[in-house]
DRENDO-1510 file (C-alpha; in Angstrom, 1 decimal, always signed):
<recs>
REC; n; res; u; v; w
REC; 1; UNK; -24.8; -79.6; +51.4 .
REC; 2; UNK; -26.3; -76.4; +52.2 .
REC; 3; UNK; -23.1; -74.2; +51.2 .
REC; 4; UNK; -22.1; -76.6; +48.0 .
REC; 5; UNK; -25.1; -74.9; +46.0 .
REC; 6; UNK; -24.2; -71.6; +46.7 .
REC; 7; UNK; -20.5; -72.1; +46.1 .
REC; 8; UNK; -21.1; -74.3; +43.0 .
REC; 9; UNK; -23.3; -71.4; +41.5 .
REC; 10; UNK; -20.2; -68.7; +42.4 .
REC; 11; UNK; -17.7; -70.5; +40.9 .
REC; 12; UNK; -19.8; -71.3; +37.9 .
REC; 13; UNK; -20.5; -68.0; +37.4 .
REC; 14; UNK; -16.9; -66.8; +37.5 .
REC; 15; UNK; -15.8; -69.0; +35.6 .
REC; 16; UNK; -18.0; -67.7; +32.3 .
REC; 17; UNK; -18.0; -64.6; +33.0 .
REC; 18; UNK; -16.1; -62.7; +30.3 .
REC; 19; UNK; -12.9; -60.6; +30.8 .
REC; 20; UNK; -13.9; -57.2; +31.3 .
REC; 21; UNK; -12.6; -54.3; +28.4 .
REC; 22; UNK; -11.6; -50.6; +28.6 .
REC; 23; UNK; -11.6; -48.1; +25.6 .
REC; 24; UNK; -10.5; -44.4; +25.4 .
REC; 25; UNK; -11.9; -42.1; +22.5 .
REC; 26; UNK; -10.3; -38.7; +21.3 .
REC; 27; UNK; -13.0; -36.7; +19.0 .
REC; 28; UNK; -14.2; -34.1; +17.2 .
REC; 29; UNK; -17.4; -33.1; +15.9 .
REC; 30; UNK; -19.8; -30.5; +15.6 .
REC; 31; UNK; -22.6; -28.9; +17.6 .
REC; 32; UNK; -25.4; -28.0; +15.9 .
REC; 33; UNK; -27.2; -25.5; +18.1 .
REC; 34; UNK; -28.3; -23.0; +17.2 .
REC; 35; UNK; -25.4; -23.1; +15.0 .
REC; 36; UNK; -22.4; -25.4; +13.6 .
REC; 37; UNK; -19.4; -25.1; +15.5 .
REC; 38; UNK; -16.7; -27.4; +16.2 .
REC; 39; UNK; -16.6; -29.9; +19.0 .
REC; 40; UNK; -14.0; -32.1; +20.6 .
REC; 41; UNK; -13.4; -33.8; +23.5 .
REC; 42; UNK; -12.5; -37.2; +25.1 .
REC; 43; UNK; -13.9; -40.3; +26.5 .
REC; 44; UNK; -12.8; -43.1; +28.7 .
REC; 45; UNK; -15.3; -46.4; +29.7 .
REC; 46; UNK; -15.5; -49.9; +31.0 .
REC; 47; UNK; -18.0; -52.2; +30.7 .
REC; 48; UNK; -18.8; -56.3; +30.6 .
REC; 49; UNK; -20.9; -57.8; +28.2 .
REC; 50; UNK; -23.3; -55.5; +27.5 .
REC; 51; UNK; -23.4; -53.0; +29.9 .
REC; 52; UNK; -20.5; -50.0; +29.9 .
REC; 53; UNK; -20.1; -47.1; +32.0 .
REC; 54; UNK; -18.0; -44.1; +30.4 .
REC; 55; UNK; -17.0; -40.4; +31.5 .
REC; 56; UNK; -16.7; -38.2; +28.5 .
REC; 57; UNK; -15.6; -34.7; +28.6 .
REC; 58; UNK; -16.3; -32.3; +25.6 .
REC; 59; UNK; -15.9; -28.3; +24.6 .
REC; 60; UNK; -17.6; -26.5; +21.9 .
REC; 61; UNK; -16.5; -22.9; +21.5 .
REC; 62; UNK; -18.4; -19.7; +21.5 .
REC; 63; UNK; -19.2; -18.1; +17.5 .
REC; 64; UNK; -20.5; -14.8; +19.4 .
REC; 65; UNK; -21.4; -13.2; +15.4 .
REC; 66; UNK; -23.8; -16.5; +15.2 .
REC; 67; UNK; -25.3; -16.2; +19.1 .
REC; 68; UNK; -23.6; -19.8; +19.7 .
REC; 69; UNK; -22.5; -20.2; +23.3 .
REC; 70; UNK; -19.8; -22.4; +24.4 .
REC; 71; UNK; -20.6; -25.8; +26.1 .
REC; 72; UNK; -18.3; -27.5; +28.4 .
REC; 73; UNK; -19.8; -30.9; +29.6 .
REC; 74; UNK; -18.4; -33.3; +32.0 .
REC; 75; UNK; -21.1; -36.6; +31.9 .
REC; 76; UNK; -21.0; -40.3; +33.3 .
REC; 77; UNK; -22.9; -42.0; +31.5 .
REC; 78; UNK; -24.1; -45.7; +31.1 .
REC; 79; UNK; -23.6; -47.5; +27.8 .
REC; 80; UNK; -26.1; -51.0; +26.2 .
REC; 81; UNK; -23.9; -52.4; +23.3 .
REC; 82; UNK; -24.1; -55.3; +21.4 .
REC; 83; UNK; -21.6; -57.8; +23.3 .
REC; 84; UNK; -19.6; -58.4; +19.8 .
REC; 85; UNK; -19.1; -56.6; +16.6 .
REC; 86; UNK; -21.8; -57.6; +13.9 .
REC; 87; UNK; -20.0; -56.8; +10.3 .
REC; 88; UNK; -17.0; -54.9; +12.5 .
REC; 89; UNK; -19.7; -52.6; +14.0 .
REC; 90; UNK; -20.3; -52.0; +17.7 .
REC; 91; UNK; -23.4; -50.9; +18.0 .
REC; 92; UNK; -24.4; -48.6; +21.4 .
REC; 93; UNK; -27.2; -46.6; +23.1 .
REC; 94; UNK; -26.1; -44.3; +25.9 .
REC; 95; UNK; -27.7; -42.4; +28.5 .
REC; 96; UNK; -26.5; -40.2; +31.3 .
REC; 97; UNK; -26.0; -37.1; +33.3 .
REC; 98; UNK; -23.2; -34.7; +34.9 .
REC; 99; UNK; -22.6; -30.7; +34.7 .
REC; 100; UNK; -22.0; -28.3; +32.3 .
REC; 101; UNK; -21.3; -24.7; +31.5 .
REC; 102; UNK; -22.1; -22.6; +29.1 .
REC; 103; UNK; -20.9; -19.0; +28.2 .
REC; 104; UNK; -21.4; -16.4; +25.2 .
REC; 105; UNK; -19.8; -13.0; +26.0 .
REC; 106; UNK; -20.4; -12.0; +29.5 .
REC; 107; UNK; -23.7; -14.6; +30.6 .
REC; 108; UNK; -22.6; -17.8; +31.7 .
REC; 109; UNK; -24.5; -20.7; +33.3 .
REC; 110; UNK; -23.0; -23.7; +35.3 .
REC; 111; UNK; -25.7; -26.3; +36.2 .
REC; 112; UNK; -26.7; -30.2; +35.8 .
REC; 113; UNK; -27.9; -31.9; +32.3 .
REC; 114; UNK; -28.6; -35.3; +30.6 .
REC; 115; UNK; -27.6; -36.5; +27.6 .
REC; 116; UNK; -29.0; -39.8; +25.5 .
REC; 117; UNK; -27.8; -40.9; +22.1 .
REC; 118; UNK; -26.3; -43.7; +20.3 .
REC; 119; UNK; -23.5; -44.8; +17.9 .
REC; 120; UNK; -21.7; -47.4; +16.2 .
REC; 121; UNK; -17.8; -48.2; +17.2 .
REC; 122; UNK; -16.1; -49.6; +13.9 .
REC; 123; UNK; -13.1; -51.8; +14.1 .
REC; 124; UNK; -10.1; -51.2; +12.2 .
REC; 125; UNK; -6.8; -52.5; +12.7 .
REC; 126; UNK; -6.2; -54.5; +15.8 .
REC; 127; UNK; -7.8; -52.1; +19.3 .
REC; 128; UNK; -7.6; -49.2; +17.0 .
REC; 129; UNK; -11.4; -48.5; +16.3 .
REC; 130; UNK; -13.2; -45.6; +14.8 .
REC; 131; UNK; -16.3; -44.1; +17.0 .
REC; 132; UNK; -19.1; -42.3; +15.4 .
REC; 133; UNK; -21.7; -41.1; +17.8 .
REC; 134; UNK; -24.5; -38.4; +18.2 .
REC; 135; UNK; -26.0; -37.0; +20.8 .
REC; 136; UNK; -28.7; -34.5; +22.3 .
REC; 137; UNK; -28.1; -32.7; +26.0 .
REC; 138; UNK; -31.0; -31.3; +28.2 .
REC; 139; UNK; -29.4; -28.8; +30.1 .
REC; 140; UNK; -31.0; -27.4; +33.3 .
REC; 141; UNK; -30.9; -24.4; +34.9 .
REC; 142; UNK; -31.0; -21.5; +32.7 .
REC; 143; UNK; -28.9; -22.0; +29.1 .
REC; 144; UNK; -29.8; -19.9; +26.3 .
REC; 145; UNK; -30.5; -23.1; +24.8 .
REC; 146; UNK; -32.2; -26.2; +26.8 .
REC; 147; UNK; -31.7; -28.6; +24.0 .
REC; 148; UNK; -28.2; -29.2; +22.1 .
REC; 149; UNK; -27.2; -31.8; +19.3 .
REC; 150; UNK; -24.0; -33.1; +18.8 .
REC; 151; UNK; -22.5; -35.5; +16.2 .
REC; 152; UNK; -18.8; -36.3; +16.5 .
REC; 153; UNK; -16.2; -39.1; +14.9 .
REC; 154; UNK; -13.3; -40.0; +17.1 .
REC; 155; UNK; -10.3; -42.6; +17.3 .
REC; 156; UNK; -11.5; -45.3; +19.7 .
REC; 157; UNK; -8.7; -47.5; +21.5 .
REC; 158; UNK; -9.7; -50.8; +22.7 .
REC; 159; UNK; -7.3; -52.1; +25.8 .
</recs>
């Protein structure tokens, strides 16, 4: 009797849990510090339910007549959506942290950041969704700029 409760609860719980998704986002988009300048990048996640982890890759490059340096980031983070669409929108918070480089002329810095923001994925024709997401990165070390916005639209596959 002792091991029916425990196996009852595991089997109950697998059987409702909900099949797990994977999504892969191409983008572009700007960065706003200290100047506009283009932005693009990828992104590829996982997630059940509610909770989603994703890596995302993105490059911005250098405008050297503006003082803009480029910004390479590489960042896991962890995403809280809503577990369905509401009106075909997937709404998101992320959070997370990884590495990035910076570089305008001949000063670079490589070091750790943090990144937190939030978007909406928006369905559109069977897994093809559109992503629209902003952002803001703490970088550590020593940037030129500790603080850098970024807003991008991508195409968002669903699989």
């Amino acid at each position: 009797m002792r091991l029916v409760r425990p196996l009852l609860v595991v089997v109950l719980l697998l059987a409702s849990s909900s099949s797990a998704w994977a999504d892969a986002t191409l983008f572009i988009g700007t960065s706003t510090t200290p100047s506009n300048r283009a932005a693009r990048g990828f992104a590829f996640g996982a997630g059940l339910l509610v909770i989603g982890f994703e890596f995302e890759y993105s490059d911005s490059r250098e405008d050297e007549t503006e003082g803009a340096p480029s910004l390479r980031t590489g960042m896991g983070n962890v995403l809280v959506q809503s577990p369905i669409a509401v009106f075909g929108m997937q709404p998101y918070f992320t959070t997370g942290a990884g590495v990035y480089r910076e570089r305008l002329g001949d000063l670079s810095d490589t070091s750790f950041g943090a990144n937190t923001g939030g978007g909406a994925k928006i369905r559109l024709l069977g897994p093809l969704r559109a992503r629209v997401d902003y952002r803001v990165f703490t970088l550590r070390g020593d940037p030129l700029f500790s603080t850098v916005h970024r807003v991008y639209v991508g195409a968002n596959l669903k699989f």
